[in-house]
Backbone as CSV, one residue per row, in Angstrom:
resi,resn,N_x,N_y,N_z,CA_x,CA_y,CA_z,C_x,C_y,C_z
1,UNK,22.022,-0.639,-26.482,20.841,-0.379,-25.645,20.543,-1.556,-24.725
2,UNK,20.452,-2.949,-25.169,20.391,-3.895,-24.220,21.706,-3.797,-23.375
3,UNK,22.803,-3.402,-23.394,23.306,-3.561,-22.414,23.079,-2.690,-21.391
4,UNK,22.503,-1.501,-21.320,22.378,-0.249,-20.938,21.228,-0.735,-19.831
5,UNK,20.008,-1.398,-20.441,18.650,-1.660,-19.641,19.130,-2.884,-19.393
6,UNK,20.130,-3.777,-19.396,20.323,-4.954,-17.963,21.241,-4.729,-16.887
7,UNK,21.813,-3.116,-17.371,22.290,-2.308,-16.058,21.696,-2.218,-15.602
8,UNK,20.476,-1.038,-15.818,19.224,-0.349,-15.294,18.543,-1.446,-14.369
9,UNK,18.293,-2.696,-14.869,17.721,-3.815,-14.220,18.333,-4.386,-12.684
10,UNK,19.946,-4.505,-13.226,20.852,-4.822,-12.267,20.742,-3.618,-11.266
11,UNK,21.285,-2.925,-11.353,21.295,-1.241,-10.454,20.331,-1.367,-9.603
12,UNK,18.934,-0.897,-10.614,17.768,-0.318,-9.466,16.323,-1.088,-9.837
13,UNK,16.779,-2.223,-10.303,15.508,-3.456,-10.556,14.419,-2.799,-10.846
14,UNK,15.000,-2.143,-12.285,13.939,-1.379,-13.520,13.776,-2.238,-14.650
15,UNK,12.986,-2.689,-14.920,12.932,-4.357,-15.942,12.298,-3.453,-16.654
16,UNK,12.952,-3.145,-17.828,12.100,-2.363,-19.361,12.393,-3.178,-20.642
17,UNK,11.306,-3.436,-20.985,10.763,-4.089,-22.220,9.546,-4.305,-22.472
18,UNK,8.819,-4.240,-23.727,7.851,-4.552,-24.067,7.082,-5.575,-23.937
19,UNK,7.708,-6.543,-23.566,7.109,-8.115,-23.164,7.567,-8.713,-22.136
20,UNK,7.370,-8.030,-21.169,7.146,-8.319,-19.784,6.171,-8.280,-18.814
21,UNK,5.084,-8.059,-19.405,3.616,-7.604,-18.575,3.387,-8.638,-18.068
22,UNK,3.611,-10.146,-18.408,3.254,-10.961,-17.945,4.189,-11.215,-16.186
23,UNK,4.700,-10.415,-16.184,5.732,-10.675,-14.673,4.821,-9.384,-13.407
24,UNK,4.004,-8.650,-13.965,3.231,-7.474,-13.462,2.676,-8.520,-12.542
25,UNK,2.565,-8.244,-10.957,1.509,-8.434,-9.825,0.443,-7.328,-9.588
26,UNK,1.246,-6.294,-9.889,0.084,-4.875,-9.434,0.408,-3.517,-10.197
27,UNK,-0.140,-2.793,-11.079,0.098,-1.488,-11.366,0.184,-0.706,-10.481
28,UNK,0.701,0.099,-10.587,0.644,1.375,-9.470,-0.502,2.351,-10.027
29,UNK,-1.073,2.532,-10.995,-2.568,3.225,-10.327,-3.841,2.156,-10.031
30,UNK,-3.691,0.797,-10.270,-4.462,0.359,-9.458,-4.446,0.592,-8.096
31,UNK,-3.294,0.361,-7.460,-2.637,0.763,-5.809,-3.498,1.996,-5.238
32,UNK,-3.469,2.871,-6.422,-4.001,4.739,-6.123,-5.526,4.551,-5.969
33,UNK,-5.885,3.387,-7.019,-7.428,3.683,-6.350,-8.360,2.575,-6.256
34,UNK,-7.893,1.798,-5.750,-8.357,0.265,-5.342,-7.649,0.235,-4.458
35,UNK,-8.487,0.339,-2.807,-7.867,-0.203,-1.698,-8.087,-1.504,-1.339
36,UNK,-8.988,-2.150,-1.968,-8.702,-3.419,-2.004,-7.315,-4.195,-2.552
37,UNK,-7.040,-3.543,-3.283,-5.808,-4.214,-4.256,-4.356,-3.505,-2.823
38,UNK,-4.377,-2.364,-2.826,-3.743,-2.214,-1.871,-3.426,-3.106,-0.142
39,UNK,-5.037,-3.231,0.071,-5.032,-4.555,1.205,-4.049,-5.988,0.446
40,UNK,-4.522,-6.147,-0.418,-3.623,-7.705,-1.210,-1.898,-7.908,-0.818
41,UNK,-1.730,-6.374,-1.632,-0.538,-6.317,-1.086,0.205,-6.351,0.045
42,UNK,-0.545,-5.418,0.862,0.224,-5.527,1.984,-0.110,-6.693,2.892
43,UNK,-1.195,-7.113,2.610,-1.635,-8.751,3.094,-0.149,-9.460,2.915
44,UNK,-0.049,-9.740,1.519,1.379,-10.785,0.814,2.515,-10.250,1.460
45,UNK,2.694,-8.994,1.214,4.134,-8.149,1.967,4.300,-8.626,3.842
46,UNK,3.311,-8.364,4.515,3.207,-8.809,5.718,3.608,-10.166,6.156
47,UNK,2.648,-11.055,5.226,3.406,-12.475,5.326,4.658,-12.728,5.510
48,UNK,5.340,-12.182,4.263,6.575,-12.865,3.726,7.961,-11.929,4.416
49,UNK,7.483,-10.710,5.336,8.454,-9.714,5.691,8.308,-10.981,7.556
50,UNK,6.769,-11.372,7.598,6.591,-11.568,9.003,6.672,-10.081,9.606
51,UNK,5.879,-9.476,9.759,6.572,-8.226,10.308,5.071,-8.169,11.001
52,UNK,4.876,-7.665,12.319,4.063,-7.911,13.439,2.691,-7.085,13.257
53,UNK,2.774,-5.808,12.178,1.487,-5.372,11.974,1.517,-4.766,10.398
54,UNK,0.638,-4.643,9.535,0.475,-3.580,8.437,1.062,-2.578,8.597
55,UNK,0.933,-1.454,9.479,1.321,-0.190,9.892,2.894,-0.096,9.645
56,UNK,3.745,-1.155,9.994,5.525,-1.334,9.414,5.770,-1.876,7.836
57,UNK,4.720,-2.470,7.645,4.981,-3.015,6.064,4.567,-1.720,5.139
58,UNK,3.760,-1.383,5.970,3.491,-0.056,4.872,4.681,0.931,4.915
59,UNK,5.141,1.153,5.541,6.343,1.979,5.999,7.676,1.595,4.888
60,UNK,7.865,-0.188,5.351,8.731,-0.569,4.211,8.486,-0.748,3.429
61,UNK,7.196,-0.525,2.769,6.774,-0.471,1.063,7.677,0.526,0.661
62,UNK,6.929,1.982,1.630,7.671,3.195,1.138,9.454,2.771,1.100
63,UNK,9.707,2.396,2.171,11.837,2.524,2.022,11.935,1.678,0.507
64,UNK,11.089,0.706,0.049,11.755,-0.099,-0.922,11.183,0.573,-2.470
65,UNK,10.227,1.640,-2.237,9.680,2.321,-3.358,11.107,3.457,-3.821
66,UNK,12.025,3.534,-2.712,12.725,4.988,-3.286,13.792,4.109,-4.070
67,UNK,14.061,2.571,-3.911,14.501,2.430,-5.045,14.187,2.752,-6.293
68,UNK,12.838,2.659,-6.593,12.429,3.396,-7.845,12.763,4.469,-8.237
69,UNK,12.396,5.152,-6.917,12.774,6.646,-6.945,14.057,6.720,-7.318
70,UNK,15.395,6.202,-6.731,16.766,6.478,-6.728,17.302,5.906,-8.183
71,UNK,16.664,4.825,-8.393,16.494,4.676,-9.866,16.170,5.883,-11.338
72,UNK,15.275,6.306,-11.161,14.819,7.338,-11.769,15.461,8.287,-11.902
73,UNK,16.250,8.594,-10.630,17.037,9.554,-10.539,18.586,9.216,-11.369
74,UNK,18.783,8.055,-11.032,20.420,7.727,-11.693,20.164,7.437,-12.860
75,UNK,19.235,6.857,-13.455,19.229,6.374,-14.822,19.533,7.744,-15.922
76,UNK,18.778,8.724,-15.402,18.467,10.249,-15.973,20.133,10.613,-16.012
77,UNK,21.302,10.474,-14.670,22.266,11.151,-14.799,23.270,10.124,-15.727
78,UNK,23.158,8.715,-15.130,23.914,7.750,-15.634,23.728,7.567,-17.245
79,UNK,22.546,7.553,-17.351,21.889,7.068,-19.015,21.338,7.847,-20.023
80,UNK,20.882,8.904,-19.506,20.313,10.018,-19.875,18.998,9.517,-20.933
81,UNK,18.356,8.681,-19.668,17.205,8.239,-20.041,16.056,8.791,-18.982
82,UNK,15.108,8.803,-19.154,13.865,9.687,-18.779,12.701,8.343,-18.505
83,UNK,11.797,8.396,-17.610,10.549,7.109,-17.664,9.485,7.910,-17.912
84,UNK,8.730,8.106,-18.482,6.850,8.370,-17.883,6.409,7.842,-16.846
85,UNK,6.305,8.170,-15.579,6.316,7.595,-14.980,4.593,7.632,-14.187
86,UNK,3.798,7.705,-15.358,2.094,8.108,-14.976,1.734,6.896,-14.682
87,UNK,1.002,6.625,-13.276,0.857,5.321,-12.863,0.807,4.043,-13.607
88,UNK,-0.006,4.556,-14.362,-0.866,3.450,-15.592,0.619,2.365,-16.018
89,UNK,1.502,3.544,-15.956,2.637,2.570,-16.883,4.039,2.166,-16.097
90,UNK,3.419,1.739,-14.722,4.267,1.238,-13.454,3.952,0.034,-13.796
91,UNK,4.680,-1.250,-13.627,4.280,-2.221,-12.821,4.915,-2.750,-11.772
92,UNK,4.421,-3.836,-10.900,4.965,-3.860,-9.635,5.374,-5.632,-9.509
93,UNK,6.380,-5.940,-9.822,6.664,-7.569,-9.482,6.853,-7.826,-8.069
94,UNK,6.461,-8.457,-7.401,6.413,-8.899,-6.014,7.779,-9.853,-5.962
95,UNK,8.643,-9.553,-5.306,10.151,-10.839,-4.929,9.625,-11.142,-3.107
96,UNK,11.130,-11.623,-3.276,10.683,-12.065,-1.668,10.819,-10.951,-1.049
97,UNK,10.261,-11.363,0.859,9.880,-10.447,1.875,9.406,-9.018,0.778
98,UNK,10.070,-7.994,0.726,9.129,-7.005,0.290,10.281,-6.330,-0.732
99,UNK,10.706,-6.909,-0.892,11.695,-6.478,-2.532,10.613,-6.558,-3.504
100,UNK,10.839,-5.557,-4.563,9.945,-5.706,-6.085,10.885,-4.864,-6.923
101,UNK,10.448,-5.628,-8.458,10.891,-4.823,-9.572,9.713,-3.983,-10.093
102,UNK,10.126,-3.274,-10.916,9.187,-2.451,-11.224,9.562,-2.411,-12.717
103,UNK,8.636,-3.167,-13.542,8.371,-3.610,-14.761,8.149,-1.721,-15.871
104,UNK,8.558,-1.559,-16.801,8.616,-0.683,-17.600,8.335,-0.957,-18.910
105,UNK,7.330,-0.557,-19.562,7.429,-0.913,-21.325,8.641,-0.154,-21.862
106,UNK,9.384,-0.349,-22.766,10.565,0.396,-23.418,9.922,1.389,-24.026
107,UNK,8.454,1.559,-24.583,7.938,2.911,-24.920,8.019,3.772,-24.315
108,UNK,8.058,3.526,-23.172,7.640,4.858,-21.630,8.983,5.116,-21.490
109,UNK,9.983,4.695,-22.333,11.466,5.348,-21.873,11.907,6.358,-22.595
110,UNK,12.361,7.563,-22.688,12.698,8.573,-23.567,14.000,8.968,-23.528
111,UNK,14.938,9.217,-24.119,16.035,9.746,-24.564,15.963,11.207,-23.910
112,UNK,17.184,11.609,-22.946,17.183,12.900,-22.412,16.985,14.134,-23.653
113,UNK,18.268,13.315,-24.372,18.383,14.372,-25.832,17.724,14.545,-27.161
114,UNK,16.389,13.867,-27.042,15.213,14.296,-27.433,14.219,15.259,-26.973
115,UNK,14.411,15.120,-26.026,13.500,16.189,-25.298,13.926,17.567,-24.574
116,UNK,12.646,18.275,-24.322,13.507,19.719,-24.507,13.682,19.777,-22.400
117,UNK,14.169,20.337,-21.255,14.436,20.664,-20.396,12.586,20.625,-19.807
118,UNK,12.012,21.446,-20.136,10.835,21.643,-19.585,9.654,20.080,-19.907
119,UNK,10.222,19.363,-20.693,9.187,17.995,-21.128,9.935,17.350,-19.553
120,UNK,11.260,16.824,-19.789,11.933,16.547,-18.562,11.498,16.629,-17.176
121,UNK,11.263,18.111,-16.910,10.967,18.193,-15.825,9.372,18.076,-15.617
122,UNK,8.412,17.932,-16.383,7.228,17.304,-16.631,7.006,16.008,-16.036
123,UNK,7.797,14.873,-16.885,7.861,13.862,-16.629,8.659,13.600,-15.128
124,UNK,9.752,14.650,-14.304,9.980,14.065,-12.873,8.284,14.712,-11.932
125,UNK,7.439,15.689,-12.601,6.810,16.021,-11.824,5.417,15.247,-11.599
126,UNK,5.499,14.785,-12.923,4.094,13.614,-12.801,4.630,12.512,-12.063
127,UNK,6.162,12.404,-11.838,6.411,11.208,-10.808,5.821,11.193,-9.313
128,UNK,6.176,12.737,-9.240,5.750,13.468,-7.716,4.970,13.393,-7.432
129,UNK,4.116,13.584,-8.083,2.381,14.324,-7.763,1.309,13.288,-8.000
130,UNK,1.528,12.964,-9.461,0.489,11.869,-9.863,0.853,10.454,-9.657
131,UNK,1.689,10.189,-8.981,2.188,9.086,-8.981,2.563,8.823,-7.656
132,UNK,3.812,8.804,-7.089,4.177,8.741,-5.535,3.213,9.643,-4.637
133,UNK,3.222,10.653,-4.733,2.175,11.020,-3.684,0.828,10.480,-3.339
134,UNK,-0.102,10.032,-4.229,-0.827,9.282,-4.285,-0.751,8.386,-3.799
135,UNK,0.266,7.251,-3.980,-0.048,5.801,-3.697,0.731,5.742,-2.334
136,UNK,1.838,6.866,-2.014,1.735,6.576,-0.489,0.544,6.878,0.696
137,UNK,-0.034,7.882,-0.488,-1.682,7.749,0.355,-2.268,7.268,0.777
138,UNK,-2.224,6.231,-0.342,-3.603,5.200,-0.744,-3.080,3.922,0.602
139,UNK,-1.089,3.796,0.702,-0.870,2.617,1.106,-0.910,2.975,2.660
140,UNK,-1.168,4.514,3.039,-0.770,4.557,4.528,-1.866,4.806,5.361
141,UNK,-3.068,5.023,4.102,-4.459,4.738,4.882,-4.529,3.621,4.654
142,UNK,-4.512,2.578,4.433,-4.945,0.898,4.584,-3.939,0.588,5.405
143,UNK,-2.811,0.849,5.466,-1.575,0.107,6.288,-2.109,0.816,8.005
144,UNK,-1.934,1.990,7.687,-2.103,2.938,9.219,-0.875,3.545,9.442
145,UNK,0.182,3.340,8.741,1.319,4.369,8.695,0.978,5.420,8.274
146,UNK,2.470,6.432,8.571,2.289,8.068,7.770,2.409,8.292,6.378
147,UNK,1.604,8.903,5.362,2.403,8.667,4.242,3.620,9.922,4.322
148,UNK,3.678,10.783,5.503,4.912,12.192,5.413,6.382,11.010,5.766
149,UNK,5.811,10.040,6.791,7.320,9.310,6.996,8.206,8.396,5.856
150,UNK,6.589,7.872,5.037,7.196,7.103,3.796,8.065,7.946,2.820
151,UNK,7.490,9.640,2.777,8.155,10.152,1.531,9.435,11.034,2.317
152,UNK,9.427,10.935,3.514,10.803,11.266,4.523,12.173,10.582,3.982
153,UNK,11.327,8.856,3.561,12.616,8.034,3.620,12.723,8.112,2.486
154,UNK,12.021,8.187,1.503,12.464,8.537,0.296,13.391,9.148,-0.557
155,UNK,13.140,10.657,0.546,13.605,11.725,0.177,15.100,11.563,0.628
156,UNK,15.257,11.052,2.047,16.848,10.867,2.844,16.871,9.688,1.949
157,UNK,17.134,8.746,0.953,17.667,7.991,0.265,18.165,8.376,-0.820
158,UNK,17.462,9.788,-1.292,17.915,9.996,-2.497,18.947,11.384,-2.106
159,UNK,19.283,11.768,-0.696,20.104,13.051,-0.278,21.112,11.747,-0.260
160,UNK,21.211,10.919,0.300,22.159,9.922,0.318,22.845,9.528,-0.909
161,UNK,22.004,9.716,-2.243,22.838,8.991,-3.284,23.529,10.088,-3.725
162,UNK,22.366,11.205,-3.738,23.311,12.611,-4.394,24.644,12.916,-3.890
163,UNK,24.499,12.255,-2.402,26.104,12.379,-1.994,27.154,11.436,-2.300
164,UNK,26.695,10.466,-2.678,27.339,9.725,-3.425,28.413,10.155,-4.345
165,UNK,26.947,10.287,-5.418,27.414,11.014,-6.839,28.221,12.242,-6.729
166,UNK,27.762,12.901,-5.746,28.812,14.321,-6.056,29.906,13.805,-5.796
167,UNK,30.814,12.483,-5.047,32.060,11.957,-5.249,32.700,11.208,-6.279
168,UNK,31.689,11.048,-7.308,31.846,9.867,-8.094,32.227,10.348,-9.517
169,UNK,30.733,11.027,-9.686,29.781,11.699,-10.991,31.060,12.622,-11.881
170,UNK,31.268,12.534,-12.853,31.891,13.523,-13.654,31.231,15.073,-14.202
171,UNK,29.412,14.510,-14.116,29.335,16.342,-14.002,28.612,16.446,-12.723
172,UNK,28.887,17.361,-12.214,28.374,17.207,-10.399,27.711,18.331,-11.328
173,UNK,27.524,19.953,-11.486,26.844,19.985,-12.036,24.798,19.875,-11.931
174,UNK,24.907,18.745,-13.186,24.018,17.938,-13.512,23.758,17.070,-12.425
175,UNK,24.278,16.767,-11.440,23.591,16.189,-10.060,22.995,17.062,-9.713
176,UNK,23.635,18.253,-9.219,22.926,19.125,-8.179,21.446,19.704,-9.193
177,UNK,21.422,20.069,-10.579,20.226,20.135,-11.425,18.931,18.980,-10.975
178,UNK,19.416,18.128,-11.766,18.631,16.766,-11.055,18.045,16.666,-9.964
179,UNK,18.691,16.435,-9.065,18.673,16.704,-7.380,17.572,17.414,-6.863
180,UNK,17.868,18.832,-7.849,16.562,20.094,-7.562,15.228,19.884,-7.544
181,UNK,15.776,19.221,-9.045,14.190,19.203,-9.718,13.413,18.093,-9.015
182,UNK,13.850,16.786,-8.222,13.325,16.160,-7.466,13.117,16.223,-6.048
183,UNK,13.691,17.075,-5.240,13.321,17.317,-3.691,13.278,19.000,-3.281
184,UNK,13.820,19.851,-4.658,13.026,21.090,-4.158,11.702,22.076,-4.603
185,UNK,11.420,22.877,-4.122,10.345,23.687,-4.529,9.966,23.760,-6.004
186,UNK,11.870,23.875,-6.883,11.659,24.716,-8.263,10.795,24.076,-9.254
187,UNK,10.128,22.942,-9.291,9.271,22.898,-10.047,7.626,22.864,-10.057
188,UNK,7.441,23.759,-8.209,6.173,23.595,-7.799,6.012,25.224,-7.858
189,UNK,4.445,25.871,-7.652,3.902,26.973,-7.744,4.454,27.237,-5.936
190,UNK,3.817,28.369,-5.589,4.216,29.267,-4.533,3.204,28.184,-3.332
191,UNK,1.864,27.955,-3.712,0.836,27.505,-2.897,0.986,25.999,-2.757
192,UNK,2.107,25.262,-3.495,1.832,23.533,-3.394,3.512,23.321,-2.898
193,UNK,3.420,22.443,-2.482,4.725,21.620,-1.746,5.304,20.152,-2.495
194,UNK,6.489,20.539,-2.526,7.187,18.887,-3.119,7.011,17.882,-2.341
195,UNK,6.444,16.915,-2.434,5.996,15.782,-1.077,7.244,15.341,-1.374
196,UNK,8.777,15.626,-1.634,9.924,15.048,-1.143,11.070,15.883,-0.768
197,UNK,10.535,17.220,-0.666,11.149,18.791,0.394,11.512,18.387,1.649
198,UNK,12.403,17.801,1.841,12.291,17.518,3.575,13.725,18.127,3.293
199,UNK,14.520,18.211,4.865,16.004,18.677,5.247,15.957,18.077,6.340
200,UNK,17.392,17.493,5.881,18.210,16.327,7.108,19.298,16.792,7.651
201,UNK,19.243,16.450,8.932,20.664,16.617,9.828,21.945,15.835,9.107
202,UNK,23.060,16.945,8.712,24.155,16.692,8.565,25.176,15.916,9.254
203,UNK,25.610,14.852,9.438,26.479,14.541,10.052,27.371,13.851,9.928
204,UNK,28.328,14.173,10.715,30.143,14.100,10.264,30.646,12.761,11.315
205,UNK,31.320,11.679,11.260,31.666,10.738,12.057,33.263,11.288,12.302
206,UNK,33.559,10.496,13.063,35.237,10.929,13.993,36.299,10.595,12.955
207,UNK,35.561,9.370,12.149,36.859,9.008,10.947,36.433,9.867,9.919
208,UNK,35.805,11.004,9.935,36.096,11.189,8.575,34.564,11.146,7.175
209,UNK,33.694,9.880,8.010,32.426,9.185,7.222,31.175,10.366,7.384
210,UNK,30.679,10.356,6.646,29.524,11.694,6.280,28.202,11.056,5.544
211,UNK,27.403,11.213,6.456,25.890,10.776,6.365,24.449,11.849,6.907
212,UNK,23.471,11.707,6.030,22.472,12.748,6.953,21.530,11.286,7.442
213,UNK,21.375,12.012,8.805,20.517,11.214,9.301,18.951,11.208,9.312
214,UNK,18.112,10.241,9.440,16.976,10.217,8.489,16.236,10.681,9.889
215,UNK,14.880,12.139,9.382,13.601,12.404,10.272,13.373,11.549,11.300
216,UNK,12.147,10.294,10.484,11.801,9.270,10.689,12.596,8.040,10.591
217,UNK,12.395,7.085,11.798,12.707,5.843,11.247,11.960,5.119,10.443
218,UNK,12.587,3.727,9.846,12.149,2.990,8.787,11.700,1.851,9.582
219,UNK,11.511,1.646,11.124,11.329,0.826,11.739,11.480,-0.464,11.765
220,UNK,12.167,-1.030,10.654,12.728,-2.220,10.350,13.271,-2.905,11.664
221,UNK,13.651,-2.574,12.139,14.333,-3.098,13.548,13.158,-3.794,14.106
222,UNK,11.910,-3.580,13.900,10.653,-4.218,14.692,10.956,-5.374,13.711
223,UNK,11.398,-5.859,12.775,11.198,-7.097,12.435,12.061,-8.065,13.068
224,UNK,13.221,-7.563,13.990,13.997,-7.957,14.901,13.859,-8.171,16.460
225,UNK,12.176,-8.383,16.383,11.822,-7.832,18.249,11.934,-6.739,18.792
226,UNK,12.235,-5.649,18.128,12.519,-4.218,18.180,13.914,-3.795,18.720
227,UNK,14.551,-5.090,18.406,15.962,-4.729,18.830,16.690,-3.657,18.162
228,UNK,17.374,-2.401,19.085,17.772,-1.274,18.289,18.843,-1.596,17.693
229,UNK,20.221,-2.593,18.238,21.227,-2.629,17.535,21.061,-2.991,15.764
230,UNK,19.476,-3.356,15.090,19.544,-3.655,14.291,19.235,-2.419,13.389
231,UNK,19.169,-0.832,14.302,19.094,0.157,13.518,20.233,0.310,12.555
232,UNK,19.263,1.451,11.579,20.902,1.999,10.715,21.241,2.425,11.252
233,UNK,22.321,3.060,10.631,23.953,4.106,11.161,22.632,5.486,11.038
234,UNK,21.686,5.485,10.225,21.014,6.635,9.467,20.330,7.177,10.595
235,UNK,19.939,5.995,11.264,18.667,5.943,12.077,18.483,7.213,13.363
236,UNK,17.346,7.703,13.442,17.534,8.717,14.501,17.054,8.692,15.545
237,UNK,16.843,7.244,16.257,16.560,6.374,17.211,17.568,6.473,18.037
238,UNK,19.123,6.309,17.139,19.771,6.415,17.552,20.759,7.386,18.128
239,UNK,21.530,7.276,19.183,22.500,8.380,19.772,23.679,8.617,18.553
240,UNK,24.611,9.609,18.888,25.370,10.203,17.899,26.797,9.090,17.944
241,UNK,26.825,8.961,19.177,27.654,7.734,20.080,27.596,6.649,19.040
242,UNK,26.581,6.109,19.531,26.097,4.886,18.552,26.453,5.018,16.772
243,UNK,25.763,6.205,16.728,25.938,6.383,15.064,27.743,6.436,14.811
244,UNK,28.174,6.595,15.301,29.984,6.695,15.143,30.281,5.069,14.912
245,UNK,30.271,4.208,16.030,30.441,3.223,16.284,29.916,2.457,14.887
246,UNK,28.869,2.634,14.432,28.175,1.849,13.210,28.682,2.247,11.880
247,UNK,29.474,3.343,11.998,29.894,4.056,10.672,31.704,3.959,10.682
248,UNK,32.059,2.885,11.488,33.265,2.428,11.512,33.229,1.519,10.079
């Protein structure tokens, strides 16, 4: 098991153990309902990114939150481990510019094969709802960003890994299951929406390279003077031209 969670750590900078609270800067339901605590952050994040207004740091909160997300997602296929992921039992370590780990008690971790299919998909839906949707709320009214663009990039990070995995993964399968249960409808009623339902443009490069390109940008390039060459290959700023050239 320790070797398993200093993967998890390494991978997608998921720090689980019981005695680590002391490394916590911020819970994530404080974030949900203390906009003061939310200002803190993006106060510190702004600093240390230098990035010219709130409105972009909030943006890259969201791109650096779907590590969590993409985390969550691989640990489940890779480990067949499960988080609770109800705010209360987030925490948020601050690194430099706007990298963070996200601190876990080893209680809040569950064994896939303890639990029955429907607890499972419980626990990805309180990720959704009570958890990420919320706090990109909370961060894109204090920042002044969108919270639809934060959970855009989210969502194109984690179409990105699934494509990964379906080259990699030994049960593809169990990707495309997974996959579902986090960016489509099937675990919402007829009247509510997955805040990570989005659909991305497919696209194919001249060699061969296969990427969807993201809604929104992540505007990162403004931390460059707004220079575009510092877009991604992802980016949809950019021409198709361009996107070839970058995916060499």
């Amino acid at each position: 098991m320790n070797t398993t969670l200093k993967q998890v750590e390494n991978d997608h900078k998921i720090v689980i153990g019981n005695d680590k609270e002391n490394r916590v800067h911020f819970f994530a339901d404080q974030l949900i309902q203390k906009k003061d605590t939310v200002k803190e952050l993006l106060h510190i994040q702004t600093n240390q990114l230098e990035a010219p207004n709130q409105s972009i740091t909030g943006l890259l909160f969201g791109k650096m939150y779907s590590v969590y997300t993409m985390g969550l997602f691989e640990i489940l296929l890779n480990h067949g481990l499960i988080i609770d992921s109800t705010p209360a039992n987030i925490g948020i370590e601050l690194k430099e510019k706007n990298a963070m780990n996200y601190i876990v008690k080893e209680d809040d971790v569950h064994a896939m094969e303890n639990l029955t299919e429907e607890e499972i998909k419980a626990h990805i839906y309180t990720f959704l709802v009570d958890h990420l949707q919320p706090l990109f709320q909370s961060v894109a009214q204090v920042s002044g960003c969108k919270s639809t663009h934060m959970r855009s990039i989210v969502s194109h990070n984690l179409h990105q890994r699934k494509c990964a995995l379906m080259r990699t993964h030994e049960n593809k399968k169990l990707v495309e299951i997974i996959f579902r249960w986090f960016t489509s409808q099937e675990l919402f009623k007829r009247n509510t929406r997955n805040p990570l339902n989005f659909h991305f443009r497919y696209y194919k490069a001249d060699n061969g390279k296969e990427t969807y390109v993201r809604r929104h940008c992540c505007m990162k390039y403004m931390l460059h003077d707004a220079d575009k060459s510092k877009c991604c290959p992802t980016c949809p700023l950019i021409s198709d031209e361009e996107r070839d050239d970058r995916m060499k």
